[in-house]
C-alpha positions in Angstrom: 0.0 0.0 0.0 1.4 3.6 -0.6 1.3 6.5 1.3 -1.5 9.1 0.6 -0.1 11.6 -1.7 0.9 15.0 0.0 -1.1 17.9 -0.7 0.2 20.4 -3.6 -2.7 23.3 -2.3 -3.9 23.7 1.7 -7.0 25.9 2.2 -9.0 26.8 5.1 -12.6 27.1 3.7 -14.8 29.4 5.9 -18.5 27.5 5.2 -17.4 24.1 5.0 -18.5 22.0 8.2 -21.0 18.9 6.7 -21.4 16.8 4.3 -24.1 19.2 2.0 -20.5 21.5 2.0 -18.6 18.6 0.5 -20.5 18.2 -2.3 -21.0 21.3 -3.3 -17.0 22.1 -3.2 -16.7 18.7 -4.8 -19.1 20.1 -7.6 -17.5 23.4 -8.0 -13.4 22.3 -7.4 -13.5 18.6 -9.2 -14.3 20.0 -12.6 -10.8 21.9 -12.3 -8.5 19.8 -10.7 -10.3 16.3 -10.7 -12.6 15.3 -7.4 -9.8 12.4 -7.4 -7.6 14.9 -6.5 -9.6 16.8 -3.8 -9.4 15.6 0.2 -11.8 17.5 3.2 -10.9 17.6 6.7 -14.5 19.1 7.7 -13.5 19.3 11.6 -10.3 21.0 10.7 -12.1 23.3 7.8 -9.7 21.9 5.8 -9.5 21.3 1.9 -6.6 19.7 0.2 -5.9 19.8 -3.8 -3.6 16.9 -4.2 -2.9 17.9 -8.0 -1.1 20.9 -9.2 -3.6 23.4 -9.6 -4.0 27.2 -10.1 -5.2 28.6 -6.4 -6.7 31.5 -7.9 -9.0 29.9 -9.9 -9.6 27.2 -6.9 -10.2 30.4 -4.2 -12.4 31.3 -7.1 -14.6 28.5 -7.3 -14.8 28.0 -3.8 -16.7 31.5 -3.7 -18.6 31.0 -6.4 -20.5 28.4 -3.6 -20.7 31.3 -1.1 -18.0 30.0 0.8 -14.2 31.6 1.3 -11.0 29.7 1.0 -7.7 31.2 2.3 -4.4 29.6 1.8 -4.1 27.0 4.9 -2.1 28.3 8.5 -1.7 25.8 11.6 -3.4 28.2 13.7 -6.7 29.6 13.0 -6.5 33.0 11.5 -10.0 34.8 12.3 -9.6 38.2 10.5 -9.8 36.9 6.8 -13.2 35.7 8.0 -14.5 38.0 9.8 -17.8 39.1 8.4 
């Protein structure tokens, strides 16, 4: 067995905390890098792109579902999201 595949793109997505959330980033993201290549960490917020991908155009599509994607920090960072 090999070892999961490390991620090339880390986002906190603001939004995401079920299943329903999944989907629809599955929907939007897949088409552009390949729902293969996408991982969710829904407790952590957390959305991994496993292929090489274009973040602008993946922060883009994330907001097109009404939910916000910043690049991925250890710590939570609360300003980007503040509303």
């Amino acid at each position: 067995m090999s070892a999961p595949a490390a991620a090339r793109l880390r986002l906190r997505v603001a939004g995401m905390d079920c299943a329903d959330e999944v989907a629809v980033l599955r929907k939007a993201v897949g088409p552009l890098v390949g729902e293969e290549n996408l991982r969710f960490d829904v407790l952590r917020s957390r959305m991994d792109v496993l292929a090489p991908a274009d973040e602008t155009a993946v922060v883009a599509a994330v907001a097109s579902t009404g939910m916000r994607a910043i690049r991925w920090s250890p710590t939570p960072v609360d300003e980007p999201f503040a509303r």
